[in-house]
C-alpha positions as CSV (number, residue, x, y, z in Angstrom):
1,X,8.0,20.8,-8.6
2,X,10.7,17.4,-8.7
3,X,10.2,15.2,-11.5
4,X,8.4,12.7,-12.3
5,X,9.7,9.5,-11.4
6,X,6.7,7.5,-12.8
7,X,3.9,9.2,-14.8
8,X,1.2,7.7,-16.3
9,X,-1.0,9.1,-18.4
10,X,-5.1,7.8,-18.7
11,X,-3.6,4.5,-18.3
12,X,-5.9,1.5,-19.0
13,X,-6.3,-2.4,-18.9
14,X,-9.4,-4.2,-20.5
15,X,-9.6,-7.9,-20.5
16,X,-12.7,-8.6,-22.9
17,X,-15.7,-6.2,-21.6
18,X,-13.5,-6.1,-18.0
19,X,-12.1,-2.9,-17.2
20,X,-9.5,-3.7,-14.7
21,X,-7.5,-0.6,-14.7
22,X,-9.5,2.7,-16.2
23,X,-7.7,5.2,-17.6
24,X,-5.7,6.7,-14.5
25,X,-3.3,9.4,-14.0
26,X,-0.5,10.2,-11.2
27,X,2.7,11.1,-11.2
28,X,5.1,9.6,-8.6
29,X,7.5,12.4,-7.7
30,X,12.0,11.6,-7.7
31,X,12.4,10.7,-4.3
32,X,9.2,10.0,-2.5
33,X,7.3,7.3,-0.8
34,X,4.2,6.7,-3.1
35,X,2.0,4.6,-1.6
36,X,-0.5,2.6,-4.1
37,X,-3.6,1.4,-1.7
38,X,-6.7,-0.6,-2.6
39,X,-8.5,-3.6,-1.6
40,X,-8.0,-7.3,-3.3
41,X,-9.1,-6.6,-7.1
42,X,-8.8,-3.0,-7.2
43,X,-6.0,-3.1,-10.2
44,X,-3.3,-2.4,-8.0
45,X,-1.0,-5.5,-9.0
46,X,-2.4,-4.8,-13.1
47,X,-1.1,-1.2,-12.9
48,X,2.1,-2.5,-11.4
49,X,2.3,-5.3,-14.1
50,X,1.8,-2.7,-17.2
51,X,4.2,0.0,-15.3
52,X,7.2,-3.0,-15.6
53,X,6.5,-4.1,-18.8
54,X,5.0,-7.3,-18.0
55,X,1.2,-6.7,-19.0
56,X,0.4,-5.0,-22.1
57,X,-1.4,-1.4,-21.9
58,X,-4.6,-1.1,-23.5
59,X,-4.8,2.2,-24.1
60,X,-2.5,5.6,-22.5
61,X,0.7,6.1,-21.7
62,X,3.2,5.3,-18.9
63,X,6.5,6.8,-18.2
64,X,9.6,5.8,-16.1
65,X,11.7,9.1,-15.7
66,X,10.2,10.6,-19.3
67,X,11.2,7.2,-20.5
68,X,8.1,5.4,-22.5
69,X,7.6,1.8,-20.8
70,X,6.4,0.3,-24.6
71,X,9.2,1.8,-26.4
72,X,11.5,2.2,-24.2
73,X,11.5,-1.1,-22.6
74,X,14.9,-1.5,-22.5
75,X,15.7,1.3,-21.2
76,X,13.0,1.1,-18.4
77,X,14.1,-2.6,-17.0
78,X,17.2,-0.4,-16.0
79,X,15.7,2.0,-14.0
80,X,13.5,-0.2,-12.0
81,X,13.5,-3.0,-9.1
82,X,10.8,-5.3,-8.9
83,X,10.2,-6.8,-5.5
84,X,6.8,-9.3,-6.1
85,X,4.5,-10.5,-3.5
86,X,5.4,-14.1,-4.1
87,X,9.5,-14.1,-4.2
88,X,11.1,-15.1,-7.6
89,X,14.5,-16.0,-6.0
90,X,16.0,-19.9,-6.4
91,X,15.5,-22.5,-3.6
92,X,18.0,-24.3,-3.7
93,X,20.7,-21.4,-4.1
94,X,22.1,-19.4,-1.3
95,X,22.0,-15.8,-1.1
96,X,25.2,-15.2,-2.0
97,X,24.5,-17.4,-5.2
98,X,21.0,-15.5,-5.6
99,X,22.4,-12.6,-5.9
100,X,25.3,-13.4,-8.1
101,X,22.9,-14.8,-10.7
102,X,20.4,-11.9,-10.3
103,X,23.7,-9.6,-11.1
104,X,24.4,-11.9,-14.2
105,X,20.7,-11.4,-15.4
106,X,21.3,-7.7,-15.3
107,X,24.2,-7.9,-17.6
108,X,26.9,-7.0,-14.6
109,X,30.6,-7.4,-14.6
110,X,31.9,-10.4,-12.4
111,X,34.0,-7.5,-10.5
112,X,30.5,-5.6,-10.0
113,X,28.4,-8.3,-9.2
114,X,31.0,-9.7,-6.4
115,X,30.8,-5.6,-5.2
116,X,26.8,-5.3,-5.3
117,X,26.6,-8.8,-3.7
118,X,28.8,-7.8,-0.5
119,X,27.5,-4.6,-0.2
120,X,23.5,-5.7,0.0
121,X,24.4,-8.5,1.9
122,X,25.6,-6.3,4.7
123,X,23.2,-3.4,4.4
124,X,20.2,-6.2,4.5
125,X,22.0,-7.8,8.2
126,X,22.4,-11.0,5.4
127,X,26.0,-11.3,5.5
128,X,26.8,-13.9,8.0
129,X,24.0,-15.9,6.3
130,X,25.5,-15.8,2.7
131,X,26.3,-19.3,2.3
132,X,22.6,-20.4,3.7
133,X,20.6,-21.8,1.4
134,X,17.2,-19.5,0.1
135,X,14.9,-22.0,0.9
136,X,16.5,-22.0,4.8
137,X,15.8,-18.4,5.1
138,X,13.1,-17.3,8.1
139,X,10.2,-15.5,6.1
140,X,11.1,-12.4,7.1
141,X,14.5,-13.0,5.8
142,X,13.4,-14.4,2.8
143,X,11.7,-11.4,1.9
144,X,15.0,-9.0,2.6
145,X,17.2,-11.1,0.2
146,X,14.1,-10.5,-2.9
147,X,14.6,-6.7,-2.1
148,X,18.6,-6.9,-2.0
149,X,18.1,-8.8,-5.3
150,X,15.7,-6.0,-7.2
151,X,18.3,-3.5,-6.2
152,X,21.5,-5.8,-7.6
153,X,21.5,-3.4,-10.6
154,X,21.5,-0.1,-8.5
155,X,17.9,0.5,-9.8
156,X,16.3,4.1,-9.4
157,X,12.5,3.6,-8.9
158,X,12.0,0.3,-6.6
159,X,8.3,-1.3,-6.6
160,X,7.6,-3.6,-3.8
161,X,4.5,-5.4,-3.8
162,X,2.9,-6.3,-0.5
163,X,6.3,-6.6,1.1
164,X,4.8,-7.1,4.6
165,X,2.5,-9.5,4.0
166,X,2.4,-12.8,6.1
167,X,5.3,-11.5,8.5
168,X,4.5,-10.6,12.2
169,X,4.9,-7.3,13.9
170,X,9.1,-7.1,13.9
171,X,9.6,-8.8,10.8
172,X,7.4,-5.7,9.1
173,X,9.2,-3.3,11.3
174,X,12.2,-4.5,9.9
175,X,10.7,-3.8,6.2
176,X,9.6,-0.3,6.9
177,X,13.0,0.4,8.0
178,X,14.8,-1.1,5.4
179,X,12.4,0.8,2.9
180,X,13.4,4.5,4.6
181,X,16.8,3.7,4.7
182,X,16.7,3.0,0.4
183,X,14.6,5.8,0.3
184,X,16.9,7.9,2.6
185,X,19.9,6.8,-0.2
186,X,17.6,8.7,-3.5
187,X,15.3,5.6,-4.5
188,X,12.4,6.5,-5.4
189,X,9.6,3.8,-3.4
190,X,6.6,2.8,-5.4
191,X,4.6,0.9,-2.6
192,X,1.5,-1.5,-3.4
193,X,-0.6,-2.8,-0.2
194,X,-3.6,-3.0,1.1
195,X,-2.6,-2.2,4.4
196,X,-4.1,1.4,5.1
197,X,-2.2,1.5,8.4
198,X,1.3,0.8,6.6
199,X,0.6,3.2,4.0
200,X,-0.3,6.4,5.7
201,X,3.1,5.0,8.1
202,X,5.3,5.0,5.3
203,X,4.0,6.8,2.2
204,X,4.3,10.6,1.6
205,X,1.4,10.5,-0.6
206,X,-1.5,7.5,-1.1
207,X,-3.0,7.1,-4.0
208,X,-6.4,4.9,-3.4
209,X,-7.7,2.8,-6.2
210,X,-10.9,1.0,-6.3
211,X,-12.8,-0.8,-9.1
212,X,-9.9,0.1,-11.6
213,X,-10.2,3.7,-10.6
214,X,-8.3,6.3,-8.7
215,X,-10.5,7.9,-5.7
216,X,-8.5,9.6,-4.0
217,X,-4.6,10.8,-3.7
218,X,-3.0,13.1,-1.1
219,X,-1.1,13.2,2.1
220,X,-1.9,10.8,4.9
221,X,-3.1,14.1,6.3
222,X,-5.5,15.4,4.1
223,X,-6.4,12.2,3.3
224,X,-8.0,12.1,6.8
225,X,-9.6,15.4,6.1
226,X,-11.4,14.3,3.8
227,X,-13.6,13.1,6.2
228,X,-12.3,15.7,9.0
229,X,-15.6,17.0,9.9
230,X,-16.3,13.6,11.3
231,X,-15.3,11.9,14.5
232,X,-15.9,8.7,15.9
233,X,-18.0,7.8,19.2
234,X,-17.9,4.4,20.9
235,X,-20.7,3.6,23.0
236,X,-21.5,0.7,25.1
237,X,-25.2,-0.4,24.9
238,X,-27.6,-2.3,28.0
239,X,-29.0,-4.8,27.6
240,X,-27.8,-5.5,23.9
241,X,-26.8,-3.6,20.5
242,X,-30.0,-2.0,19.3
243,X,-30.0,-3.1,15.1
244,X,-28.0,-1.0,13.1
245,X,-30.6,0.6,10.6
246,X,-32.0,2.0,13.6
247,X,-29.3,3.5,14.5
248,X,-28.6,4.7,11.2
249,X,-31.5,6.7,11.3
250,X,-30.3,9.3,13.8
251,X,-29.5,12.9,12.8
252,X,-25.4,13.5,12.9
253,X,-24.5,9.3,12.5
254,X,-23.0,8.5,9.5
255,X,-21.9,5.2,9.5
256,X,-22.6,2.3,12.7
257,X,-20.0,-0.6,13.4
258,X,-20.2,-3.1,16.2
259,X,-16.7,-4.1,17.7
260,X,-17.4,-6.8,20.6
261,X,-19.7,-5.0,22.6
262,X,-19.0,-1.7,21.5
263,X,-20.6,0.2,18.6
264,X,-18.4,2.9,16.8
265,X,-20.5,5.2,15.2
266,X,-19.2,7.6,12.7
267,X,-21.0,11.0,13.2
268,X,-20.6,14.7,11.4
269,X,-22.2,16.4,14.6
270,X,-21.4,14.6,18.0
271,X,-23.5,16.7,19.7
272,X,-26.7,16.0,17.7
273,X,-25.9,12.5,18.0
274,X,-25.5,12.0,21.1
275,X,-29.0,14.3,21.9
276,X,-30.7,11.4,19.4
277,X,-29.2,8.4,20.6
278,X,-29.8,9.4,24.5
279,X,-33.3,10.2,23.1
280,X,-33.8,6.8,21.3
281,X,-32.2,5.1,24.2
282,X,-35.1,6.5,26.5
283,X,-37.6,5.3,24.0
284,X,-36.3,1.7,23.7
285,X,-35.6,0.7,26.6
286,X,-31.8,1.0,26.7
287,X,-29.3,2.2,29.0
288,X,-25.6,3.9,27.5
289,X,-22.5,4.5,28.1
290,X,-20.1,6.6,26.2
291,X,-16.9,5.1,26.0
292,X,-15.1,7.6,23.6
293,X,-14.8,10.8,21.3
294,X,-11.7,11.0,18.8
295,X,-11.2,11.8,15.4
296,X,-11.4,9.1,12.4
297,X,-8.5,6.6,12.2
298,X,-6.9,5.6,9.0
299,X,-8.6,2.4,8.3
300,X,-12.6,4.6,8.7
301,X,-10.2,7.2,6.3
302,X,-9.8,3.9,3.7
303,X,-13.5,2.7,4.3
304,X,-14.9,6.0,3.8
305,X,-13.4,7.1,0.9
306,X,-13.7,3.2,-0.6
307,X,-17.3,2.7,0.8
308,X,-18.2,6.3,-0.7
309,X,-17.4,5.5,-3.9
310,X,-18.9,2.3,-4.2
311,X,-22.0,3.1,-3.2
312,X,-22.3,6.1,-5.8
């Protein structure tokens, strides 16, 4: 079994009588993609903060590579990069500037910074751009001079936090590439999003919070087995969509959506759902047509397991 990378250990955050992270446990193995998925208030962004330093725990432990984050915090800013959702670089300095001063934070020699700087420049396609100032920068390009800057200080464990958000299709290509190709060099990736479709693309393994809680971690694979005895149909309806709670009531669907004109309807047993909705189509007055049969995509994987556990 590698090692842990990061390790934490009935971790917890409580702000008065609000439990915002409650008492969970992973372990991010040395070299992987660890993907850290949950909707907007799930604790994702507190678990980060209290895994860098920057939040204090309430209660358990957390470990970067068998170092303790509380008493070893020292030691720990070392061994980590910190990419945030909102950048933390200067405006008004260019990127060569940006990362000099990020090196001179660190506590780098000039000869090493100048090194680190010409180095990340190029592997980040930034190098003709050096002299440009930050607040020039595209925002895709914005957001690949914050990662070159969390890794000035050759860092082992790298967290980025929602490093996709706001940029179009190619600018989050570009990320996912640039994240493989760190990885692909030994750093270990500690992703955060809430993107369930860039998780299960990049991650080895997801872990799912929701409501402070851990529900679920695995491969993208058996992630979707969770729910692997169910498959989605799409059927069209005439005249209209009959009411969902009607629909709901047939033997073999498990969840109803409407999508335009279609309806997706999660089932455990296609073919008793399909005998019940022909049947209550008969009834009601409706005509159908069955557009598809497939197995459940990642995002019904996310709302499944998510929507599962809320409800119980």
């Amino acid at each position: 079994m590698n090692q842990c990378a990061v390790e934490v250990r009935d971790l917890t955050k409580k702000y008065g009588s609000l439990i915002a992270v409650d008492h969970i446990n992973f372990c991010v193995r040395d070299g992987e993609i660890f993907g850290f998925l949950g909707p907007n208030g799930a604790g994702k962004t507190t678990t980060v903060r209290m895994l860098c330093g920057l939040t204090r725990i309430t209660e358990g432990r957390a470990y970067i590579y068998g170092h303790d984050v509380v008493k070893e915090h020292m030691i720990v800013k070392g061994l980590i990069g910190v990419v945030p959702d909102i950048s933390n670089l200067y405006h008004e300095l260019s990127c060569w500037d940006n990362l000099i001063f990020m090196g001179e934070m660190y506590g780098l020699a000039k000869s090493e910074r100048i090194r680190r700087a010409e180095e990340l420049l190029k592997l980040f396609g930034l190098w003709s751009r050096r002299n440009v100032l930050f607040k020039n920068l595209s925002k895709g390009l914005k957001r690949r001079l914050t990662i070159a800057a969390a890794l000035m200080h050759n860092p082992m464990v790298l967290f980025l936090d929602e490093p996709t958000i706001g940029l179009d299709v190619m600018g989050k290509r570009v990320i996912w590439r640039i994240a493989r190709e760190l990885n692909s060099r030994g750093i270990t990736i500690f992703l955060t999003t809430h993107n369930i479709y860039e998780a299960f693309r990049l991650c080895g393994r997801v872990a799912i919070i929701n409501h402070g809680r851990i529900v679920a971690l695995d491969t993208p694979a058996r992630l979707k087995r969770l729910i692997s005895a169910e498959e989605v149909l799409e059927i069209e309806f005439y005249p209209s969509n009959p009411p969902v709670n009607e629909l709901k009531r047939i033997k073999g669907i498990v969840d109803v959506r409407y999508s335009g004109s279609t309806v997706r309807l999660v089932v455990s047993d296609p073919l008793k759902a399909l005998e019940g909705l022909v049947r209550y189509a008969r009834m009601n007055g409706y005509s159908l047509n069955m557009v598809s049969l497939r197995s459940a995509d990642a995002e019904e994987v996310f709302i499944n397991i998510v929507g599962g556990y809320s409800a119980g």
